[in-house]
N, CA, C and O atoms as a printed pandas DataFrame, in Angstrom:
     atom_number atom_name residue_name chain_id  residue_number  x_coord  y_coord  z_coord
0              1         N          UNK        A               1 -110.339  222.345   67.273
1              2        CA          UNK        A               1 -111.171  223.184   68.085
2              3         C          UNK        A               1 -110.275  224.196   68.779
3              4         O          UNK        A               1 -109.203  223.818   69.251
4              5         N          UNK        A               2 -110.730  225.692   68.878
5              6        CA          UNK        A               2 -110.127  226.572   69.685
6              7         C          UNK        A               2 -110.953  226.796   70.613
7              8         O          UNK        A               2 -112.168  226.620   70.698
8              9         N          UNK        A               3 -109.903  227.350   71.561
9             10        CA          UNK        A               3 -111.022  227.485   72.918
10            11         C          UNK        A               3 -110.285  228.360   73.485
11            12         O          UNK        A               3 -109.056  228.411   73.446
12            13         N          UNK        A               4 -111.352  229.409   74.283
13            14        CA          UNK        A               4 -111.318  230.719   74.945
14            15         C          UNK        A               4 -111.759  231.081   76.076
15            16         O          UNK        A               4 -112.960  231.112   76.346
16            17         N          UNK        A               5 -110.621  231.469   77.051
17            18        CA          UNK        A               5 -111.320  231.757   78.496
18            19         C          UNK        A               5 -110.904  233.716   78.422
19            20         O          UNK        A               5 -109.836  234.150   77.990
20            21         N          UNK        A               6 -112.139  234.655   78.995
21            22        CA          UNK        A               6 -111.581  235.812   78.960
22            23         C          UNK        A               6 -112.531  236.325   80.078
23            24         O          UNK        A               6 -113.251  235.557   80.716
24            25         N          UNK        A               7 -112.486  237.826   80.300
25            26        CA          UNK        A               7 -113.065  238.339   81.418
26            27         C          UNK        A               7 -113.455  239.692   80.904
27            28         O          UNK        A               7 -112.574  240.508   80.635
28            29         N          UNK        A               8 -115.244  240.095   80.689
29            30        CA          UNK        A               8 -115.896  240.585   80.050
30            31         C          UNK        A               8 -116.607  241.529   81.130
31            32         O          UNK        A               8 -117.391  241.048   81.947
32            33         N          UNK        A               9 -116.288  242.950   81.099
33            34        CA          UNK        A               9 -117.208  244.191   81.842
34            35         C          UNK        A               9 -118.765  243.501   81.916
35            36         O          UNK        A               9 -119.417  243.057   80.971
36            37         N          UNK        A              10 -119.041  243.545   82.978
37            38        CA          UNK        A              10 -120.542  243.124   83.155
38            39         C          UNK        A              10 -121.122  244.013   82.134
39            40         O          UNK        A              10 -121.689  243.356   81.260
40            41         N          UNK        A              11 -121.171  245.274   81.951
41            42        CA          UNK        A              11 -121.834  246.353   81.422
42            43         C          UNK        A              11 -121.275  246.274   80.093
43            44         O          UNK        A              11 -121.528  247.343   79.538
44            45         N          UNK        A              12 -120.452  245.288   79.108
45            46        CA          UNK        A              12 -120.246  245.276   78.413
46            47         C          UNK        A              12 -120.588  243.850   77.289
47            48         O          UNK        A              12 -119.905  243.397   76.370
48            49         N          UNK        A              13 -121.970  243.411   77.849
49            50        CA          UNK        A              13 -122.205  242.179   77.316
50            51         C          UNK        A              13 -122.927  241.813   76.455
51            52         O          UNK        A              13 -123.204  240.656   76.140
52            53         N          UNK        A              14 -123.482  243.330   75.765
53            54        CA          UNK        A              14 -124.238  243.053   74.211
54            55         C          UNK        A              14 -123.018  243.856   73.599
55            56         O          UNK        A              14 -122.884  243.548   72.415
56            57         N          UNK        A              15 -122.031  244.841   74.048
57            58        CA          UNK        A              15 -120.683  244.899   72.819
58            59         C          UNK        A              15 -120.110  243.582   72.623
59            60         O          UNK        A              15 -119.886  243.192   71.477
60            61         N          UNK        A              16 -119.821  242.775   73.746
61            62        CA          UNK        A              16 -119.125  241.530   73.370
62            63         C          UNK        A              16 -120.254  240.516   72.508
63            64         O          UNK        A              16 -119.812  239.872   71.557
64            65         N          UNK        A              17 -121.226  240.439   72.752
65            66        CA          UNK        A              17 -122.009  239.318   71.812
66            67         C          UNK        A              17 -121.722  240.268   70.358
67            68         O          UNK        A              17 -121.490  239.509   69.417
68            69         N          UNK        A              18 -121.685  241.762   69.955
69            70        CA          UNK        A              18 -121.702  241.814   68.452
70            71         C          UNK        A              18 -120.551  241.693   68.139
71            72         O          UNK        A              18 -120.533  241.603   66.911
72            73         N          UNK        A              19 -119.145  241.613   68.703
73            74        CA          UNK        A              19 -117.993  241.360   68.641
74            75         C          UNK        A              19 -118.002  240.273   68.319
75            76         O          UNK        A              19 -117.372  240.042   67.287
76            77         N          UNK        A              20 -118.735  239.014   69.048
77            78        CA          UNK        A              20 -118.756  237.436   68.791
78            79         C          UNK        A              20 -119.146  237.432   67.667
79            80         O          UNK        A              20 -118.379  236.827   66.918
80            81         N          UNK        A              21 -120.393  238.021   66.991
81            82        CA          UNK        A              21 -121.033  237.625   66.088
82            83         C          UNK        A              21 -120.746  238.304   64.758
83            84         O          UNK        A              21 -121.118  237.948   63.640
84            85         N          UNK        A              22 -120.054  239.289   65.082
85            86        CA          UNK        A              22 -119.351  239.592   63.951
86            87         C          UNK        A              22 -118.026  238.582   63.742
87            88         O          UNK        A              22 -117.607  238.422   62.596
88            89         N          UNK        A              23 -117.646  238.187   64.398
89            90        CA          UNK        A              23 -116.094  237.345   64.619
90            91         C          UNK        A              23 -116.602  235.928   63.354
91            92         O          UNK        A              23 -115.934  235.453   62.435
92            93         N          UNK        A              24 -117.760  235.650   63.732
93            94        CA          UNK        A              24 -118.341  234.318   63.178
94            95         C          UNK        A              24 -118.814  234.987   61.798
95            96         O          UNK        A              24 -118.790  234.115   60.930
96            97         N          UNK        A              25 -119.052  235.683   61.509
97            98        CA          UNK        A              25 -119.357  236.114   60.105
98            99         C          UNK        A              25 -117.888  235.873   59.138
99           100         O          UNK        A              25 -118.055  235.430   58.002
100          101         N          UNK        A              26 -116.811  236.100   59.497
101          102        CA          UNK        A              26 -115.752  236.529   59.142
102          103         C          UNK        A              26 -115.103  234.472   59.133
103          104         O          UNK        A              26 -114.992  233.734   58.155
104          105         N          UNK        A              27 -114.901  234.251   60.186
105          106        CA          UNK        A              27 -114.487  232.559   60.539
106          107         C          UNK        A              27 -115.341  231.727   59.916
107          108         O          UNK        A              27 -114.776  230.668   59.643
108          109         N          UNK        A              28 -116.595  231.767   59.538
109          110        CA          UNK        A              28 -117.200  230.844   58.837
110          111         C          UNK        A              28 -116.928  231.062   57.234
111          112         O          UNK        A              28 -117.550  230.321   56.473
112          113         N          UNK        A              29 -116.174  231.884   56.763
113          114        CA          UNK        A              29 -116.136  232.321   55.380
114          115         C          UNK        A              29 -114.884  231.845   55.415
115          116         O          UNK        A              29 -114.513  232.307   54.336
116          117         N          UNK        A              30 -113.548  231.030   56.012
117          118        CA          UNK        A              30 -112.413  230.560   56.281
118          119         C          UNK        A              30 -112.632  229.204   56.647
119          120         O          UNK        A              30 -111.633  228.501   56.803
120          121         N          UNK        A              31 -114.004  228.605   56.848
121          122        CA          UNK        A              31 -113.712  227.124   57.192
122          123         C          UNK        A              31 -114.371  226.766   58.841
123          124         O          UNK        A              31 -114.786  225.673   59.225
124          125         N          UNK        A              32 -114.318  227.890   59.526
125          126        CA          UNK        A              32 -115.000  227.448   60.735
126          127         C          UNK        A              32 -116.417  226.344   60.708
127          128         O          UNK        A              32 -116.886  226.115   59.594
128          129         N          UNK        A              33 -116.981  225.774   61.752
129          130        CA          UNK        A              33 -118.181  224.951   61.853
130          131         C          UNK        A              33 -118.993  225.668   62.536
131          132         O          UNK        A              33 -120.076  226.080   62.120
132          133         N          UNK        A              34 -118.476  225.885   63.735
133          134        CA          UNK        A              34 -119.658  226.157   64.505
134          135         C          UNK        A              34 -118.714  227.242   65.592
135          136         O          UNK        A              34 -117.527  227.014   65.825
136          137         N          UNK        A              35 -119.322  228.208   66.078
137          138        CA          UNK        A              35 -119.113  228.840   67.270
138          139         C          UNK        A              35 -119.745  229.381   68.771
139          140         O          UNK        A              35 -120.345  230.456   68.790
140          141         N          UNK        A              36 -119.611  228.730   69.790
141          142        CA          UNK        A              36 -120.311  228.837   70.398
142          143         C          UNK        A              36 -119.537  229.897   71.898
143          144         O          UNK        A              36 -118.376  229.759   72.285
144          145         N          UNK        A              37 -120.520  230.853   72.474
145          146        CA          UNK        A              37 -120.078  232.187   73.394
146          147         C          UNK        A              37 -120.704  232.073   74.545
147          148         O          UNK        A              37 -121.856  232.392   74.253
148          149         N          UNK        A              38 -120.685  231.867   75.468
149          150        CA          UNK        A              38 -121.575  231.224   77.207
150          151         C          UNK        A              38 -120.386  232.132   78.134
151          152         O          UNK        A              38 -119.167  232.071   78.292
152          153         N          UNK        A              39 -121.360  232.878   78.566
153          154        CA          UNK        A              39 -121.449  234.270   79.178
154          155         C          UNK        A              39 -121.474  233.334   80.917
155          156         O          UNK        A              39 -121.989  232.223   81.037
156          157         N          UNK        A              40 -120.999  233.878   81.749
157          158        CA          UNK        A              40 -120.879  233.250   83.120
158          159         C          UNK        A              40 -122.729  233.430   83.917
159          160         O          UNK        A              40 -123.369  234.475   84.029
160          161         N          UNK        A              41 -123.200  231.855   84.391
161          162        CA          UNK        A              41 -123.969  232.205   85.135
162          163         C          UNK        A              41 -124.131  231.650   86.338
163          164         O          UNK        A              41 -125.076  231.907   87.083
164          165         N          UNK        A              42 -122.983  230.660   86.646
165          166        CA          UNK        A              42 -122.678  229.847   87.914
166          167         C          UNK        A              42 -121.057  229.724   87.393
167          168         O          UNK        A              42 -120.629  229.114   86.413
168          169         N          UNK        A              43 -120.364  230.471   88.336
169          170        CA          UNK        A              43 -119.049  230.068   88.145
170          171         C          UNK        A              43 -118.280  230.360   89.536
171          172         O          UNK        A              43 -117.825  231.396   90.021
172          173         N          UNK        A              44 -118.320  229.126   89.943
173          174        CA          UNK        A              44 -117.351  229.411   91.723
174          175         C          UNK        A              44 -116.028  229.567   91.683
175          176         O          UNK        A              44 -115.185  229.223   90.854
176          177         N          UNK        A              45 -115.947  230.340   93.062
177          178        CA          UNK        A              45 -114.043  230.741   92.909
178          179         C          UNK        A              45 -113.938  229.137   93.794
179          180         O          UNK        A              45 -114.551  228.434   94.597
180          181         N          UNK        A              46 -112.723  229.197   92.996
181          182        CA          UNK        A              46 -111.755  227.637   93.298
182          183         C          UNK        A              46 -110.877  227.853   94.875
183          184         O          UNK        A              46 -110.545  228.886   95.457
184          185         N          UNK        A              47 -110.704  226.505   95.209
185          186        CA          UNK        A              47 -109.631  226.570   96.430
186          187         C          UNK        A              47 -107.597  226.628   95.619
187          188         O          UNK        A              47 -106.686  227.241   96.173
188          189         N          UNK        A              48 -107.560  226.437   95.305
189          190        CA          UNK        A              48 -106.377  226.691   94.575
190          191         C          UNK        A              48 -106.232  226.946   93.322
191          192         O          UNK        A              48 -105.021  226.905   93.104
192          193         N          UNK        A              49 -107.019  227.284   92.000
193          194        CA          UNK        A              49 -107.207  228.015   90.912
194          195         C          UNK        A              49 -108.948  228.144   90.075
195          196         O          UNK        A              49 -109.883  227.764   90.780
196          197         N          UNK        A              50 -109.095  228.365   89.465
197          198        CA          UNK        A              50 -110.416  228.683   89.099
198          199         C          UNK        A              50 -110.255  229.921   87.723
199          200         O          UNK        A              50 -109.380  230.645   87.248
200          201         N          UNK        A              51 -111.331  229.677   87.551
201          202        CA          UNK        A              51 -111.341  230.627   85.847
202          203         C          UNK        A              51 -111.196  232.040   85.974
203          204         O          UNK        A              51 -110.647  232.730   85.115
204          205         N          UNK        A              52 -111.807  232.593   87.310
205          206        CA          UNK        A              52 -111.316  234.418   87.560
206          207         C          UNK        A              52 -109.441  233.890   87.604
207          208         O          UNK        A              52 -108.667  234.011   86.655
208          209         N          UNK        A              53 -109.238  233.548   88.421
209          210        CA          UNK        A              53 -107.881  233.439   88.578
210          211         C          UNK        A              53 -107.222  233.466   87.405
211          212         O          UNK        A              53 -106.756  234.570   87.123
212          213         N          UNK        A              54 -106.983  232.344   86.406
213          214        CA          UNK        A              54 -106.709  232.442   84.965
214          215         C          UNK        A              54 -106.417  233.922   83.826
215          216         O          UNK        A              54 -105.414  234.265   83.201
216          217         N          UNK        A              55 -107.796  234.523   83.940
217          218        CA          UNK        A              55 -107.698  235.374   83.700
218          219         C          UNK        A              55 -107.661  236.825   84.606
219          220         O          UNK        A              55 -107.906  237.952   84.176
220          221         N          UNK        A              56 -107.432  236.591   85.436
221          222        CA          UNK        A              56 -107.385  237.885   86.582
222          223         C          UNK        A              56 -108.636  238.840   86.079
223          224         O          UNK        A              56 -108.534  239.929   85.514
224          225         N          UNK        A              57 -109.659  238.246   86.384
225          226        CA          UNK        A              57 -111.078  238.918   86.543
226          227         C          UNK        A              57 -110.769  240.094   87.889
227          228         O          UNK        A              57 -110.338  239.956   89.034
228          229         N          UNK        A              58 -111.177  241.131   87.177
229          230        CA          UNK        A              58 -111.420  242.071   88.278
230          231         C          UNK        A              58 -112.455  242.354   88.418
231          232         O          UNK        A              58 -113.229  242.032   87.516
232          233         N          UNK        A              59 -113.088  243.216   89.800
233          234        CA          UNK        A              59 -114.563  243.536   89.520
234          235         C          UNK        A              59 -115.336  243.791   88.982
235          236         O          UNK        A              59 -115.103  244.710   88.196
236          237         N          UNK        A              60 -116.604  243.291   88.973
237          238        CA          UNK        A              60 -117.325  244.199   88.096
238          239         C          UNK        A              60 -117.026  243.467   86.889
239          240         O          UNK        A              60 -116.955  244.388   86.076
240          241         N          UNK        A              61 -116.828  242.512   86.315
241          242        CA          UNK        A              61 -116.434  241.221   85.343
242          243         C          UNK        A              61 -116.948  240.353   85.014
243          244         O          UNK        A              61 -117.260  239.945   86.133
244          245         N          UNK        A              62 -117.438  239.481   84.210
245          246        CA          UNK        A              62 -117.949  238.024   83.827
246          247         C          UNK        A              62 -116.928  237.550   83.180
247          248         O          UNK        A              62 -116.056  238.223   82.631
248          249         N          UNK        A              63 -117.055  235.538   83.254
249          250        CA          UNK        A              63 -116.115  234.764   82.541
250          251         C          UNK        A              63 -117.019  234.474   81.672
251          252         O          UNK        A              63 -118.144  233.986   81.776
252          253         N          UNK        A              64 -116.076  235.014   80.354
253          254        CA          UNK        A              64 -117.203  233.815   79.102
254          255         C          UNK        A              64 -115.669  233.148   78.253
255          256         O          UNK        A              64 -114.547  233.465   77.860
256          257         N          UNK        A              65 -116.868  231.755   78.376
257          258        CA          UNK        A              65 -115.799  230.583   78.196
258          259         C          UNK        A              65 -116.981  230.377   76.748
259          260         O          UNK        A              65 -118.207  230.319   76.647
260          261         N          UNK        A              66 -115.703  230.311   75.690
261          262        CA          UNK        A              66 -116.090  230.010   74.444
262          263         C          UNK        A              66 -115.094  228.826   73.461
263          264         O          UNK        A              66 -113.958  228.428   73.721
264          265         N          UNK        A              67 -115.942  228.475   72.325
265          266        CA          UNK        A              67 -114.875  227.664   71.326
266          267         C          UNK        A              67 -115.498  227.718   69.795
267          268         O          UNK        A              67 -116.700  227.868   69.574
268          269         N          UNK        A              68 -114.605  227.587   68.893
269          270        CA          UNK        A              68 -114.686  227.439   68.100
270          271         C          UNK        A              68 -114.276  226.162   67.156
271          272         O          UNK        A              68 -113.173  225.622   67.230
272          273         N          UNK        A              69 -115.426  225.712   66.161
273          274        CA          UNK        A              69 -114.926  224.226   65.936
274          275         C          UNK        A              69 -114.022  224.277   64.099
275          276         O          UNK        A              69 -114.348  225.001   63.158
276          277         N          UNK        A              70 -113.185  223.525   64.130
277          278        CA          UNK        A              70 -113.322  223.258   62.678
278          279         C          UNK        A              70 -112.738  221.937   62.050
279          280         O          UNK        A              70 -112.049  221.197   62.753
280          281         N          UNK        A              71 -112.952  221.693   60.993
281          282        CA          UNK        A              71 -112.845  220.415   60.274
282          283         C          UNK        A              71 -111.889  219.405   60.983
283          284         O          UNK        A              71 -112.002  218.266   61.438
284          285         N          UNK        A              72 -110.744  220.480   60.855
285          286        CA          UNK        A              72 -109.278  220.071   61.734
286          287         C          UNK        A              72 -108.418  221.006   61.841
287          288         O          UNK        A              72 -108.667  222.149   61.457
288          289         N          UNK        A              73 -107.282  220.658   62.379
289          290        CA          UNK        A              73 -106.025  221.776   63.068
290          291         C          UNK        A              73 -105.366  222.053   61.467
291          292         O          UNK        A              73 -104.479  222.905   61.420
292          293         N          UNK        A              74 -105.633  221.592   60.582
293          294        CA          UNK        A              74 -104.712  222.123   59.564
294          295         C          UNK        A              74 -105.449  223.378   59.340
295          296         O          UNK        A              74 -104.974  224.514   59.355
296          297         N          UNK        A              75 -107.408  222.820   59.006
297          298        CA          UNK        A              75 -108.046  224.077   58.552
298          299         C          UNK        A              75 -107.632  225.164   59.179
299          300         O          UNK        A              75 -107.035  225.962   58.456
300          301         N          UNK        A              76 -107.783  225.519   60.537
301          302        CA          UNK        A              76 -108.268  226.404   61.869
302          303         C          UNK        A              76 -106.699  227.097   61.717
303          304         O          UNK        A              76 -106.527  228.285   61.991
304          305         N          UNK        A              77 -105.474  226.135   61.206
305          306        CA          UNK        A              77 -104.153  227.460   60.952
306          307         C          UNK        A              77 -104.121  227.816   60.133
307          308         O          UNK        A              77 -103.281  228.714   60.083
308          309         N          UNK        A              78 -104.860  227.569   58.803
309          310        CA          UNK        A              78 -104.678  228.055   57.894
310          311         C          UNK        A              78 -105.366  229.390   58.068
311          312         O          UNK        A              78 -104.881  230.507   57.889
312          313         N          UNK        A              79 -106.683  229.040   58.480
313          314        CA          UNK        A              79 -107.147  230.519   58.473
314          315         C          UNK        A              79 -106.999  231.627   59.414
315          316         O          UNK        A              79 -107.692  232.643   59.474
316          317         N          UNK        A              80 -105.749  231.210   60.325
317          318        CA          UNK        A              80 -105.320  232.075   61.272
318          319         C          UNK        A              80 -105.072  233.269   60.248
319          320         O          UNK        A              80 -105.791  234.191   59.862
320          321         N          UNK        A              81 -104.007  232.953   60.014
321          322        CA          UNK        A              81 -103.271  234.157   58.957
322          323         C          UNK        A              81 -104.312  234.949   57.612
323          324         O          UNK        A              81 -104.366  236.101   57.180
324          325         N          UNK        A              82 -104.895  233.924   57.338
325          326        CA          UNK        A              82 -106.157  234.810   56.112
326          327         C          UNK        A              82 -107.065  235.367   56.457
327          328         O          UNK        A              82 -107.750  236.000   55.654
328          329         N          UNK        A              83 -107.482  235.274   58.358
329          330        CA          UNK        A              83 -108.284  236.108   58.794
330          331         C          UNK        A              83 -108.177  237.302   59.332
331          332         O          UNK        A              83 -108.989  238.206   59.528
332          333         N          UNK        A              84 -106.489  237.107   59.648
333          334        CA          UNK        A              84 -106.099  238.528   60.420
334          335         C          UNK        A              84 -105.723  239.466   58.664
335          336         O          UNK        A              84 -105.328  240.621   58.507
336          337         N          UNK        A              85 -105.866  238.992   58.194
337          338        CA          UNK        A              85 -105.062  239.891   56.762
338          339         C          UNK        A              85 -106.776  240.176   55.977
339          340         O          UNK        A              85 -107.027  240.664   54.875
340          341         N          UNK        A              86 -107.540  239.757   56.832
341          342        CA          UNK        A              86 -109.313  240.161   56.280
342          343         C          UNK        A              86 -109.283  241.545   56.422
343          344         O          UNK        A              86 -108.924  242.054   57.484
344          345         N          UNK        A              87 -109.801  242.549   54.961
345          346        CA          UNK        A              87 -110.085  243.633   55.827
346          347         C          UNK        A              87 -110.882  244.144   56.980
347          348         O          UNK        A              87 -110.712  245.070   57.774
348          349         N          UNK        A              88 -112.050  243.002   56.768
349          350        CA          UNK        A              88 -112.906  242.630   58.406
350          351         C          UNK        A              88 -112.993  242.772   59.179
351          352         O          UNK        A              88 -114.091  243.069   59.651
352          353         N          UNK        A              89 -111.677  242.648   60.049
353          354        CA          UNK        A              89 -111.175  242.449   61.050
354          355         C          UNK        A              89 -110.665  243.887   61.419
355          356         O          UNK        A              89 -111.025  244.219   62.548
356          357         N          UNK        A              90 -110.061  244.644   60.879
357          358        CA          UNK        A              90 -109.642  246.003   61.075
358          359         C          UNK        A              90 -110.881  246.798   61.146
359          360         O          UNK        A              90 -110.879  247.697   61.986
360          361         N          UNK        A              91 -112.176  246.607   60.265
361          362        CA          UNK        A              91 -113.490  247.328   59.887
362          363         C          UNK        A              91 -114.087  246.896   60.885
363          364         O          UNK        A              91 -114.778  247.804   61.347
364          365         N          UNK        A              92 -114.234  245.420   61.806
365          366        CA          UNK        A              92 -114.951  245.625   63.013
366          367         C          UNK        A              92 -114.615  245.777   63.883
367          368         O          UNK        A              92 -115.322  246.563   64.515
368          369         N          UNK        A              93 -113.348  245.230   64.667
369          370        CA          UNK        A              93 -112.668  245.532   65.423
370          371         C          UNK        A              93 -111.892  246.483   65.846
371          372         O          UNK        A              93 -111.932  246.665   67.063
372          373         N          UNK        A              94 -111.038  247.305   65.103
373          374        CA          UNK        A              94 -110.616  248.340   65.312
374          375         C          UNK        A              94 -109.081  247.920   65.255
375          376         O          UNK        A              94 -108.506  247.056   64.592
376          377         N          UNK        A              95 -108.599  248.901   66.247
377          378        CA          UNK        A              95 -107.037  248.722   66.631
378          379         C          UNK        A              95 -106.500  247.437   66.619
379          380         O          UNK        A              95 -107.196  246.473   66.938
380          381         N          UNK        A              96 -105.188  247.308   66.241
381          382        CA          UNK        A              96 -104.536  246.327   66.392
382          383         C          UNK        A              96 -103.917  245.725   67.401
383          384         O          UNK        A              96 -103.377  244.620   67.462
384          385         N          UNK        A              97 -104.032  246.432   68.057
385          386        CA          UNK        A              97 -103.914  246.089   69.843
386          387         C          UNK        A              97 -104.736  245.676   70.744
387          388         O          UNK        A              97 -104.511  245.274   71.885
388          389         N          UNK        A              98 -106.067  245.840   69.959
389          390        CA          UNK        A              98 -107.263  245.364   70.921
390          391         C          UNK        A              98 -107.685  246.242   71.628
391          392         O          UNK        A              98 -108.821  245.994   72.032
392          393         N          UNK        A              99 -107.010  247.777   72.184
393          394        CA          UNK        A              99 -107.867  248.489   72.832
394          395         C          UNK        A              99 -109.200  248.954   72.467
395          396         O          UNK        A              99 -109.804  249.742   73.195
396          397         N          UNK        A             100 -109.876  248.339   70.966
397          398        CA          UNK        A             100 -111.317  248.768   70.834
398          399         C          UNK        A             100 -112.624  247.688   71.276
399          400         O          UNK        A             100 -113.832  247.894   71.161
400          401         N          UNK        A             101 -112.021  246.660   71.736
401          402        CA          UNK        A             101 -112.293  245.437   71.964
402          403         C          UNK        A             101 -113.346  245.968   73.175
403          404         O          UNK        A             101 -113.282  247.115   73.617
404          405         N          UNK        A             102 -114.189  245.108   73.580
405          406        CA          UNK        A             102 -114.783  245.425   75.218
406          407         C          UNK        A             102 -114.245  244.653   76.011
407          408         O          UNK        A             102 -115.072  244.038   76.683
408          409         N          UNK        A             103 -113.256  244.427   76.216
409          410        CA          UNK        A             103 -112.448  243.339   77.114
410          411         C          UNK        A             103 -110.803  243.325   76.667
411          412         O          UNK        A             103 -110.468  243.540   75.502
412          413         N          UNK        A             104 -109.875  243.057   77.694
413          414        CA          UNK        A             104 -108.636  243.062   77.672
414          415         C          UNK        A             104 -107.993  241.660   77.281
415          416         O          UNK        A             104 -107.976  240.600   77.907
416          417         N          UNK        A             105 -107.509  241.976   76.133
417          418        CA          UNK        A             105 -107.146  240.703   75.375
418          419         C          UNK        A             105 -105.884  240.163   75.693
419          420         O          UNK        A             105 -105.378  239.122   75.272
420          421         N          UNK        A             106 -105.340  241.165   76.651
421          422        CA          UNK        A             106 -104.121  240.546   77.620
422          423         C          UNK        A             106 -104.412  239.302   78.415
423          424         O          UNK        A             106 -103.718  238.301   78.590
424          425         N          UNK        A             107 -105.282  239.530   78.733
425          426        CA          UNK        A             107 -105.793  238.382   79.845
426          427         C          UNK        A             107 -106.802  237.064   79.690
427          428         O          UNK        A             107 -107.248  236.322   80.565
428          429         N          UNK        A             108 -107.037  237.049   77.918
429          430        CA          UNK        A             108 -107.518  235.688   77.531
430          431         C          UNK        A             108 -106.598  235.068   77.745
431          432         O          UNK        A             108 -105.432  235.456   77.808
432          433         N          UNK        A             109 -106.991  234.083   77.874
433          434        CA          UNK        A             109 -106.423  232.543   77.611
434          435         C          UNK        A             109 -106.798  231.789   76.390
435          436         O          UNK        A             109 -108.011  231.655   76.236
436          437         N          UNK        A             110 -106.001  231.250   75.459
437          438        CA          UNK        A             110 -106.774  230.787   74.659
438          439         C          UNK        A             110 -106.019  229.286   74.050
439          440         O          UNK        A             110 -104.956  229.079   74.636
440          441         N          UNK        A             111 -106.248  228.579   73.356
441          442        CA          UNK        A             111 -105.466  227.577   72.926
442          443         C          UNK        A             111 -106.271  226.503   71.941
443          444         O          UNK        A             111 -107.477  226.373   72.148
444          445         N          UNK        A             112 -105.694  225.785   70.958
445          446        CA          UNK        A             112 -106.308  224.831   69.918
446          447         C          UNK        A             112 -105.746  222.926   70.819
447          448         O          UNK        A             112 -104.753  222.304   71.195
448          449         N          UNK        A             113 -107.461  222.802   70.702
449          450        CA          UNK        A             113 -107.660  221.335   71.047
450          451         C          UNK        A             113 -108.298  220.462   70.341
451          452         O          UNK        A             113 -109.139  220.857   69.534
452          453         N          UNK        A             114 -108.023  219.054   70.505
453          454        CA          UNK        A             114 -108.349  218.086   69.381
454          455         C          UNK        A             114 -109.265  217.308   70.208
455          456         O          UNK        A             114 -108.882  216.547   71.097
456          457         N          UNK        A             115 -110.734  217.558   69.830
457          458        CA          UNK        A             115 -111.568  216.573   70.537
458          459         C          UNK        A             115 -111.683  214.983   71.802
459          460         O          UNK        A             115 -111.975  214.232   70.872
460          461         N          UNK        A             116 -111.680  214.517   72.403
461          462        CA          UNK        A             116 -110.863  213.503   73.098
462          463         C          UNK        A             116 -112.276  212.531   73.003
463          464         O          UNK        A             116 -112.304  211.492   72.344
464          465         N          UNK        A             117 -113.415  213.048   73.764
465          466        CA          UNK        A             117 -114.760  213.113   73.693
466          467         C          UNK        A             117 -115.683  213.779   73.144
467          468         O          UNK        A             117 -115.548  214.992   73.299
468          469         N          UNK        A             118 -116.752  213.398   72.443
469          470        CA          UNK        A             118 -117.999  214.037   71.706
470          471         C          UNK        A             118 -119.008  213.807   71.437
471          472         O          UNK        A             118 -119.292  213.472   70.287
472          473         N          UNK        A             119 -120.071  213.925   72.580
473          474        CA          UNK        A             119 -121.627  213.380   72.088
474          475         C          UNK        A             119 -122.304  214.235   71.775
475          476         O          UNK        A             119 -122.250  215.452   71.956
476          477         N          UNK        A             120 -123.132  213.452   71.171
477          478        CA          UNK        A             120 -124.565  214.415   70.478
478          479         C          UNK        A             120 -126.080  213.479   71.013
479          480         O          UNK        A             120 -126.079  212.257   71.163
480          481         N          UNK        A             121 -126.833  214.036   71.153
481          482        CA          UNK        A             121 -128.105  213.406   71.300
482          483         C          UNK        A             121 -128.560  213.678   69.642
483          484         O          UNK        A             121 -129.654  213.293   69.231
């Protein structure tokens, strides 16, 4: 599982959902399961850290805390590298730096985790 903390222009929150959903068009053709994108709608500032903090949310900002699942950590590296070499990725996204992005990709956080807990109803 990968998982993503970032800080999204309020006024920029149907560019970021077609960004998401283009992202998942591209990751499910590499092995992904499932992807899921939750946009901030109760998120308190902390007494000594908290999720603005993390990512240095500035005004005028939302946290969307996301993840992505897959089979396992072998799949999810493999398709690191076969997704950035997608022409896809250049055709939706843009620059290689991320300045076409709606959000500053300096300031995700991101990292691959191995389930600990997992229910389902």
């Amino acid at each position: 599982m990968n998982g993503f903390v970032l800080a999204v222009p309020a006024d920029k929150k149907d560019a970021y959902r077609e960004v998401a959903e283009k992202f998942w068009d591209i990751a499910k053709d590499y092995g992904a399961r499932s992807q899921v994108e939750c946009w901030e709608v109760d998120v308190p500032d902390g007494h000594t850290t908290d999720f603005r903090r993390a990512v240095k949310c500035e005004e005028g900002e939302k946290i969307v805390f996301s993840w992505v699942t897959w089979d396992d950590k072998e799949t999810a590296d493999a398709s690191h590298d076969k997704m950035m070499a997608d022409p896809r990725m250049a055709e939706n996204f843009g620059a290689a730096d991320g300045s076409d992005m709606p959000f500053d990709g300096k300031r995700m956080i991101y990292g691959g985790f191995e389930p600990l807990v997992w229910k389902e109803a």
